[in-house]
PAVOLUM-642109 format. One line per 10 residues: their letters; for each residue x, z, y of N, C-alpha, C, O. Coordinates in Angstrom, 2 decimals. Layout:
REM residues N
A = X/Z/Y/X/Z/Y/X/Z/Y/X/Z/Y  ...;
This chain:
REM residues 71
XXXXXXXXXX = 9.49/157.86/6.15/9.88/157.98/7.55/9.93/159.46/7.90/8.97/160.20/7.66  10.95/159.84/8.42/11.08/161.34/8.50/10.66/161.65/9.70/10.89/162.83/9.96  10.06/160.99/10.64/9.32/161.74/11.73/7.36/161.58/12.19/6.49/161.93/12.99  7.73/160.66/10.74/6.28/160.53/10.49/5.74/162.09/10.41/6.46/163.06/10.63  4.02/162.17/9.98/3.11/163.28/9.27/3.09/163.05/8.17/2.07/162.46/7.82  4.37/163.43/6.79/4.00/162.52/5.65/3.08/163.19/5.14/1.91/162.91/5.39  3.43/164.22/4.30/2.92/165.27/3.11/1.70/165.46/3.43/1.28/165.37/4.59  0.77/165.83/2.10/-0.55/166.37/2.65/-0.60/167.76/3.47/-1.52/168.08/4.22  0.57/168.55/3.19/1.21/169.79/4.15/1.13/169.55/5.19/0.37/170.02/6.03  1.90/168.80/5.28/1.85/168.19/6.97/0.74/167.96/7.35/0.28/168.51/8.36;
XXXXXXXXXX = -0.24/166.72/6.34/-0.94/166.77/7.63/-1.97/167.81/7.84/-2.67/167.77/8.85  -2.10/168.64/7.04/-2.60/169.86/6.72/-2.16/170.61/8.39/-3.09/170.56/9.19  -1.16/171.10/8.78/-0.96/171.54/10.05/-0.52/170.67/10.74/0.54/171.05/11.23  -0.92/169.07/11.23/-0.90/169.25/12.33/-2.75/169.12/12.68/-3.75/168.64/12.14  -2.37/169.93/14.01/-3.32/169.91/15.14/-4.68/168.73/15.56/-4.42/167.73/16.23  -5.50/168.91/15.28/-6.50/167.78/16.10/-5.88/168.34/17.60/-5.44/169.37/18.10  -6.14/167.02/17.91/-5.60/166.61/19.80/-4.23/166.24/19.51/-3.81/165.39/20.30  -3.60/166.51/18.83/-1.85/166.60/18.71/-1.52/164.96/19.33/-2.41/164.16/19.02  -0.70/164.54/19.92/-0.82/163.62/20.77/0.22/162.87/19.76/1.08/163.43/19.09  -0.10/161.33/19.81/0.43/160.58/18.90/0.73/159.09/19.36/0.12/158.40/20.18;
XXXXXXXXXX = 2.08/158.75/18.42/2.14/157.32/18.46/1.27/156.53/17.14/0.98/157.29/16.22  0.88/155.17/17.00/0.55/154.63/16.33/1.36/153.14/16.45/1.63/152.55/17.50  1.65/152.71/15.05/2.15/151.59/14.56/1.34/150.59/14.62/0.28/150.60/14.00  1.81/149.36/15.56/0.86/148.45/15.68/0.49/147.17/14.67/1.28/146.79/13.80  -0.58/146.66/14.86/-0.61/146.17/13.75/-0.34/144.54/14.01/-0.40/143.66/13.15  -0.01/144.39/15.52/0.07/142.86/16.03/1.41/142.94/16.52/1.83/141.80/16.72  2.25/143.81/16.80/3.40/143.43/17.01/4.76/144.08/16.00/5.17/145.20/16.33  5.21/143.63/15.22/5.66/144.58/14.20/7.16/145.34/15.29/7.89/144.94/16.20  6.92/146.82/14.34/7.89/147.58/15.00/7.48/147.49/16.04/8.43/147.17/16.76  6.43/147.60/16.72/6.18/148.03/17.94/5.44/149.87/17.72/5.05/150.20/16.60;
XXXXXXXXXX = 5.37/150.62/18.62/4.56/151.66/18.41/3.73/151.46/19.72/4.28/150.84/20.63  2.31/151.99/19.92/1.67/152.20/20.82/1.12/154.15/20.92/0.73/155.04/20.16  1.50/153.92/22.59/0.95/155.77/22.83/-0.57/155.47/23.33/-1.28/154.47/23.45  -0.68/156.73/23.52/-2.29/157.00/24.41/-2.94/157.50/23.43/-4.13/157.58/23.71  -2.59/158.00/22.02/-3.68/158.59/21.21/-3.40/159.93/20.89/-2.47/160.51/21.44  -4.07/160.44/20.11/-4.34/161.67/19.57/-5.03/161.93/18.01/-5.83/161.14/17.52  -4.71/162.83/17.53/-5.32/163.40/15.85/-6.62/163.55/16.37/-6.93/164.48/17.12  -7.59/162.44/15.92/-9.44/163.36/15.96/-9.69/164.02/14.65/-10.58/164.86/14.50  -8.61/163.48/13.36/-8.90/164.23/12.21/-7.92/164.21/10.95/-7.73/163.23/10.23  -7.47/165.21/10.86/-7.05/164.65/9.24/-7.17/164.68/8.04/-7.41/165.79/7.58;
XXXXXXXXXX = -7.06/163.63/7.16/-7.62/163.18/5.96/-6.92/163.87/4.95/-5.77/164.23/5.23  -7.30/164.10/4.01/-6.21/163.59/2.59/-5.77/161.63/2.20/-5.08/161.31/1.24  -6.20/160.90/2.92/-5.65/159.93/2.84/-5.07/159.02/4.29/-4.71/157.87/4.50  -5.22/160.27/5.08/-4.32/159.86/6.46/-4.62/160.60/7.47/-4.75/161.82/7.56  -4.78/159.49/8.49/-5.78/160.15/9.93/-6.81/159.00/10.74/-6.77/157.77/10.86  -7.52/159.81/11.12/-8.74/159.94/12.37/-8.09/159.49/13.59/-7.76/160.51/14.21  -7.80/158.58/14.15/-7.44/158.55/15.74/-8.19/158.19/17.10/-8.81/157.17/17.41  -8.00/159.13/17.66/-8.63/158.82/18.96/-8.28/158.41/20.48/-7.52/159.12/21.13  -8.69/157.58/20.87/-8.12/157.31/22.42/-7.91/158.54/23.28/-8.67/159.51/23.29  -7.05/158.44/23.84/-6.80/159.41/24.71/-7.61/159.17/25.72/-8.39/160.08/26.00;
XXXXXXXXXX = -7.64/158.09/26.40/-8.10/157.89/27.75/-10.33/157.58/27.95/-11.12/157.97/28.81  -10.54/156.64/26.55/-12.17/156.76/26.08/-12.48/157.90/25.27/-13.62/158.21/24.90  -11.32/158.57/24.99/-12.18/159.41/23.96/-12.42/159.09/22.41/-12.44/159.85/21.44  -12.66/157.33/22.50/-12.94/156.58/21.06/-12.62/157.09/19.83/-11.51/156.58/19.70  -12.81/157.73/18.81/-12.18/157.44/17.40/-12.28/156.43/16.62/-13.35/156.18/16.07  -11.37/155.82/16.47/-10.85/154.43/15.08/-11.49/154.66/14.10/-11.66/155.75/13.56  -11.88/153.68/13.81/-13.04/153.20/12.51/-12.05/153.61/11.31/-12.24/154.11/10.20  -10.51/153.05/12.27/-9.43/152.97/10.70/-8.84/154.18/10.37/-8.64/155.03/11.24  -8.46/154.40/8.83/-7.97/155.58/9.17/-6.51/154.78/8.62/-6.33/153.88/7.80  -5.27/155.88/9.81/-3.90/155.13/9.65/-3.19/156.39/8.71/-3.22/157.62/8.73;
XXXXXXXXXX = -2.60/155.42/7.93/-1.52/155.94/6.94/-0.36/156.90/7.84/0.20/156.67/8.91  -0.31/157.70/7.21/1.18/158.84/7.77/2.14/157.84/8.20/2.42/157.65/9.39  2.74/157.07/7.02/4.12/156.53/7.97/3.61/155.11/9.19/4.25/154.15/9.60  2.38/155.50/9.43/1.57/154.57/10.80/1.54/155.47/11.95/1.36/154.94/13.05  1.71/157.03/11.90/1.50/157.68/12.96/2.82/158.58/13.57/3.50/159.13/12.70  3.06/158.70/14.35/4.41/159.27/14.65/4.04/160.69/15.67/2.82/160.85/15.67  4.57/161.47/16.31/4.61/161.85/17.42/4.76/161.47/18.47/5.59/160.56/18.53  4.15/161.86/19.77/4.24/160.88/20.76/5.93/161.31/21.70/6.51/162.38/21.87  6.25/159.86/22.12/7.43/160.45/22.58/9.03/160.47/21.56/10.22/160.48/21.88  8.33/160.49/20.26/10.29/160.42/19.07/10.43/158.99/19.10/9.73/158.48/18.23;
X = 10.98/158.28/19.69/11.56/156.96/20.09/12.95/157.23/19.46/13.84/156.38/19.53;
């Protein structure tokens, strides 16, 4: 997915806070906003609620996270 965070480059720069979509896991092809990078992995990312603060237990695969807003 080319607007994914693929590469470990990538996710190498982007940003904690960097504001994000995530791929849902109950509606396919759906994306959900309101999050953000709390971290990134070498095997993905850290996400956190925007609005609790929360970070996800899960960590989501690159082509699971998008930028917020590339519709």
């Amino acid at each position: 997915m080319a607007n994914s965070f693929g590469s470990t480059m990538e996710r190498q720069g982007v940003p904690t806070g960097a504001t994000v979509e995530v791929r849902t896991q109950y509606l396919a092809g759906q994306w959900a906003h309101g999050y953000e990078i709390a971290e990134a992995l070498p095997s993905g990312y850290r996400i956190r609620r925007r609005g609790s603060q929360e970070v996800l237990s899960e960590v989501f695969q690159a082509a699971d996270v998008r930028p917020d807003g590339d519709r």
